[in-house]
ZAMIVEX-884995 format. One record per residue: residue in one letter; y, x, z of N, C-alpha, C, CB in turn. Coordinates in steps of 0.2 Angstrom, whole numbers, padded with zeros to 4 digits, always signed. Glycine has a CB too. Example, Ala and Ser with C-alpha at 12.3 -4.5 7.8 and 13.67 -1.06 7.14 Angstrom:
BEGIN
A-0028+0066+0039-0022+0062+0039-0016+0066+0039-0022+0057+0045;S-0011+0064+0035-0005+0068+0036+0000+0064+0039-0003+0070+0029;
END
This chain:
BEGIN
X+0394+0073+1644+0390+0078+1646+0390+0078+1654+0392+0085+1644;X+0386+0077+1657+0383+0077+1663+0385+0084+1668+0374+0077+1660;X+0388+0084+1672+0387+0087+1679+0380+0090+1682+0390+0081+1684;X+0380+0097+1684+0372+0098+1687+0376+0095+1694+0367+0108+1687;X+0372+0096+1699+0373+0094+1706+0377+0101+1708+0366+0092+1711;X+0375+0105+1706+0381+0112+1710+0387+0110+1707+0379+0122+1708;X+0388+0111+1701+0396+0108+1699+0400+0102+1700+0396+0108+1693;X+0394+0097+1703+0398+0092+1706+0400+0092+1713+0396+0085+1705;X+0397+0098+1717+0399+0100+1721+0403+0102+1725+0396+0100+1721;X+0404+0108+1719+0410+0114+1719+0415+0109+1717+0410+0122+1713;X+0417+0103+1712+0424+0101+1711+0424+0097+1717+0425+0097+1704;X+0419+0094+1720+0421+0091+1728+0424+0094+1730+0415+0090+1735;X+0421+0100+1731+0424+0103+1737+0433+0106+1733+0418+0110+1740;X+0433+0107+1728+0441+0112+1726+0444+0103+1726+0442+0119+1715;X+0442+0099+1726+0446+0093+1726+0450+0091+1734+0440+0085+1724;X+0444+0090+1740+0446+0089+1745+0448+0096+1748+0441+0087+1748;X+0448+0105+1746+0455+0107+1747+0461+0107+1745+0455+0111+1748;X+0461+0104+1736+0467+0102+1736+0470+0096+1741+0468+0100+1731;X+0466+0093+1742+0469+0086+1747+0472+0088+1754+0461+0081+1749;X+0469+0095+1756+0472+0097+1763+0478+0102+1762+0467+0100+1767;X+0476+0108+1757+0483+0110+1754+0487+0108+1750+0482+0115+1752;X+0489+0103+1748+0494+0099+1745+0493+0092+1742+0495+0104+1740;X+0494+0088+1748+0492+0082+1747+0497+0079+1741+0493+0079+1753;X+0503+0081+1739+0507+0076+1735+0505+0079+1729+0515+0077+1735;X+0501+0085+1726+0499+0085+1721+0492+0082+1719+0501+0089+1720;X+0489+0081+1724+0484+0080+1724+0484+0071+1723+0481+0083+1730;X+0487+0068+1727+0490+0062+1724+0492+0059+1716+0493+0061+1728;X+0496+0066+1713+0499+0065+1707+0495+0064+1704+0504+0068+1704;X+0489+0071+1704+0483+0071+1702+0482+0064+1699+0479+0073+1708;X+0479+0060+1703+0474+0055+1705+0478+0052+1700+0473+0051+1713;X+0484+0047+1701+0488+0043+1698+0487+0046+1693+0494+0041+1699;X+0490+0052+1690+0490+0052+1683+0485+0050+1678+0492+0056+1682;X+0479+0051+1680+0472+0048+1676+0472+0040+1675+0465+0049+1680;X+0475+0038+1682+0473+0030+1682+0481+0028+1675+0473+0025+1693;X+0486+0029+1676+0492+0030+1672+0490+0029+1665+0495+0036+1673;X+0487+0036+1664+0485+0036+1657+0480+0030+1653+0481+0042+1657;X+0475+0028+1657+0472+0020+1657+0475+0017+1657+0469+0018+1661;X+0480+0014+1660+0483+0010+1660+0488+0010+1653+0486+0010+1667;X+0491+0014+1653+0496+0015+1646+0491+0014+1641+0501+0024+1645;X+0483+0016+1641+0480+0017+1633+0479+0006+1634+0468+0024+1632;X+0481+0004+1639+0479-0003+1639+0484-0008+1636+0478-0006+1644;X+0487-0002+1639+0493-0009+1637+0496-0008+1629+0503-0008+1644;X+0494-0003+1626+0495-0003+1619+0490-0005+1616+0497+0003+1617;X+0485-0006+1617+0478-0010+1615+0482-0018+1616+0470-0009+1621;X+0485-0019+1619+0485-0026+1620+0492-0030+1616+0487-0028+1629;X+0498-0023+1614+0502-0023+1613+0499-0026+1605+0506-0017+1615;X+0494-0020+1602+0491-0021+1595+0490-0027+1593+0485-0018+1594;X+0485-0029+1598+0482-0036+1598+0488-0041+1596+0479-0038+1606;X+0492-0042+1599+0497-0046+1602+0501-0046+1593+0502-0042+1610;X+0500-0040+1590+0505-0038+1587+0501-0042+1578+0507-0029+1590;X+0495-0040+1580+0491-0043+1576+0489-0050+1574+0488-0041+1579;X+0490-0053+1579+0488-0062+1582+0493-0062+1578+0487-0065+1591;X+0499-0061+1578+0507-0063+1577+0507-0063+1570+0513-0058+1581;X+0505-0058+1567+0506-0056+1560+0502-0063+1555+0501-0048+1559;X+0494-0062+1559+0490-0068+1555+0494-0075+1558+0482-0067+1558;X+0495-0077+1564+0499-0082+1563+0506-0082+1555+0502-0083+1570;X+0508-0078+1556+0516-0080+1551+0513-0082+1546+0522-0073+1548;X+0508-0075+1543+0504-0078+1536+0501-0085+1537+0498-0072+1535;X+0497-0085+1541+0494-0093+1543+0498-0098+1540+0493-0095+1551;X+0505-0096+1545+0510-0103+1543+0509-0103+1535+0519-0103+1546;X+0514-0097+1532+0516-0096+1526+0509-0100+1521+0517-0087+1525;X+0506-0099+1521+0500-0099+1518+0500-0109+1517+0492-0095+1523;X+0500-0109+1521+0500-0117+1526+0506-0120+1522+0500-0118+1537;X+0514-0119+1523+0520-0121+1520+0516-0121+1511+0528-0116+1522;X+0514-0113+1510+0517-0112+1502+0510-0119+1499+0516-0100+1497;X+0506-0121+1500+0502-0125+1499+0503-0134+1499+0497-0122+1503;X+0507-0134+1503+0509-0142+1506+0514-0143+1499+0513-0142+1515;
END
């Protein structure tokens, strides 16, 4: 859902006075979103990884029990 322009305005602005009144949280802020992205990746990758590995064993297995 879309922002009107007043509400992207008012969070400008309560963003840039958190930035003056409390810059360390305002920093945690930030990081923590990018964090969260970062963690939903690396378990996407972990899946993946975890996946690839599986179909290989079977692959081999498949490949020995046939030979």
């Amino acid at each position: 859902m879309a922002l009107s322009m007043d509400e992207e305005r008012i969070l400008t602005e309560i963003a840039s006075r958190l930035s003056r009144e409390d810059p360390a949280l305002a920093q945690r802020l930030e990081r923590f979103g990018r964090a969260r992205r970062t963690r939903a990746r690396r378990i996407a990758a972990a899946v993946v990884i975890a996946v690839l590995g599986l179909v290989s064993a079977v692959g081999t297995a498949i490949a020995v029990f046939f030979t």
